[in-house]
C-alpha positions in Angstrom: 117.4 95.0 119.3 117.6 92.2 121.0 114.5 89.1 121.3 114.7 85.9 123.0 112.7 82.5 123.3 112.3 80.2 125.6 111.2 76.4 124.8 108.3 76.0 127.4 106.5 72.4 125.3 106.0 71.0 122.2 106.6 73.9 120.4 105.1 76.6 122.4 108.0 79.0 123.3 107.7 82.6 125.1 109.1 85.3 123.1 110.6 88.3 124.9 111.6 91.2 123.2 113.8 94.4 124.4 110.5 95.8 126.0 110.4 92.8 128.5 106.6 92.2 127.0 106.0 88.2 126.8 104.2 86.9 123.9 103.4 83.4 123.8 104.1 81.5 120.5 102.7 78.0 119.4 102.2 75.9 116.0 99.3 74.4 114.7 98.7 71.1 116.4 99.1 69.7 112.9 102.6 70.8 113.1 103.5 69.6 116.4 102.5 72.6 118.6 99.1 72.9 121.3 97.4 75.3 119.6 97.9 77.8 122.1 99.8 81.0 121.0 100.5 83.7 118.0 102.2 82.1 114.9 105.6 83.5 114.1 104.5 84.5 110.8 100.9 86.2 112.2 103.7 88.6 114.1 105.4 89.4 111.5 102.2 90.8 109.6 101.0 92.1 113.4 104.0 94.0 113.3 103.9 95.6 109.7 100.0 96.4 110.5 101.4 98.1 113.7 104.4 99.6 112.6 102.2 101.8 109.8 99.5 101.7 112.0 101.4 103.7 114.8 103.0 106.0 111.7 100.0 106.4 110.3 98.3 107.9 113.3 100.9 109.9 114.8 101.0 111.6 111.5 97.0 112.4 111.2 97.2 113.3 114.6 100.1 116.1 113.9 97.9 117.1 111.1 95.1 117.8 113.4 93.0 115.0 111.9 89.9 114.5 114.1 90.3 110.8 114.0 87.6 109.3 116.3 88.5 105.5 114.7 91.5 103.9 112.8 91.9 100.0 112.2 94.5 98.9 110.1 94.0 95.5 108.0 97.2 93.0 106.5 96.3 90.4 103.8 99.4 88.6 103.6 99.0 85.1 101.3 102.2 82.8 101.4 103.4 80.7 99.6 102.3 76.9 98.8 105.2 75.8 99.1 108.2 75.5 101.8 109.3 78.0 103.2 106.1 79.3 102.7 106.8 83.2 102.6 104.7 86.0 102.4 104.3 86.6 98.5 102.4 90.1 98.8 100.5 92.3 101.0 97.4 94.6 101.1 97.5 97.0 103.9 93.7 98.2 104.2 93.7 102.0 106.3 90.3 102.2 107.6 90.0 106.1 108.9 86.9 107.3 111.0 87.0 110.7 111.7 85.2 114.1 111.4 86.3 116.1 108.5 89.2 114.1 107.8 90.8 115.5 104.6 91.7 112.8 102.2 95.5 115.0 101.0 96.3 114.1 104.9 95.8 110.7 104.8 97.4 109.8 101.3 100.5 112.3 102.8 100.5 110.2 106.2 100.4 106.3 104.5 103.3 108.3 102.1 105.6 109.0 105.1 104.5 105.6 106.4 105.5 103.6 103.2 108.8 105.4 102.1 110.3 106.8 105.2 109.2 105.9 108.5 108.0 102.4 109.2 111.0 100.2 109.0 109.1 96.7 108.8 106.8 98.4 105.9 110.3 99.1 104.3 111.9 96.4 104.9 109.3 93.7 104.2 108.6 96.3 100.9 111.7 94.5 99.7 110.5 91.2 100.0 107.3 91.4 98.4 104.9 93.5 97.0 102.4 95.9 98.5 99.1 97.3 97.8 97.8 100.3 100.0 94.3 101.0 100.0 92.4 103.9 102.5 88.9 104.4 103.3 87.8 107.6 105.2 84.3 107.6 106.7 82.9 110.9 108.5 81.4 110.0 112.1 77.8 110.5 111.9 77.7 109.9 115.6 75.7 107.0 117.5 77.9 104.7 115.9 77.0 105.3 112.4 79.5 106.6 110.0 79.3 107.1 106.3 82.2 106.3 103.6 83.4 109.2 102.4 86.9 108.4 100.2 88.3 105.6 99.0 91.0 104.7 97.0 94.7 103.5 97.0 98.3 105.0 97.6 101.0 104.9 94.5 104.9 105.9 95.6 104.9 108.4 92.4 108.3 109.7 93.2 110.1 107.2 90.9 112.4 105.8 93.6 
């Protein structure tokens, strides 16, 4: 994989990645920047939200989940001090669907956490993460009525 960024001002740079997708990155304007792009560090924790996101998903979906909503929320604190890393994570699964069995989803974040998603793993390495679920039933018209919740433990001793 290959990415590339190009200065434009300040420090606002376009990122390209492999895709050919553009994302614009800035700073702060107390850092220097305009105020007028992603932070690096917000795409680092859009990309682990995606990465399990997309896992997630694909997995329910194989399942024959009837998934009818799926948001997937990163809490990433850093560090006070320089170079300000991320310190932990809590990945919040938020699962809308109609008779969506709670086994399915613990088995799909699972596969997410210790096999598939590469910046899960990877970042897993780094610092620590909590996984938490929630699994509403659609009631229809918008309304929807929590019907699990709970949290994801790798038991397997690895």
């Amino acid at each position: 994989m290959k990415a590339t960024v190009d200065w434009k001002e300040n420090l606002t740079f376009a990122g390209m990645p492999d895709s050919g997708f553009t994302v614009q990155m800035d700073a702060d304007t107390s850092l220097g920047g305009s105020n007028n792009g992603v932070r690096p560090m917000e795409m680092i924790a859009l990309g682990l939200a995606g990465c399990t996101a997309m896992d997630v998903l694909s997995i329910l979906q194989k399942k024959r989940q009837n998934v009818t909503g799926f948001e997937v929320r990163v809490d990433a604190p850093r560090s006070h001090e320089y170079p300000k890393v991320f310190i932990r994570a809590t990945i919040d699964y938020i699962i809308t669907g109609k008779n969506v069995d709670e086994a399915a989803v613990l088995r799909s974040i699972g596969l997410s956490a210790t096999k598939y998603c590469p910046a899960q793993i990877m970042l897993g390495q780094a610092f620590p993460m909590d996984l938490h679920y929630e699994i509403y039933e659609d009631e229809g018209d918008g309304n929807r009525r929590l019907i699990h919740h709970g949290s994801w433990q790798d038991l397997s001793g690895e």
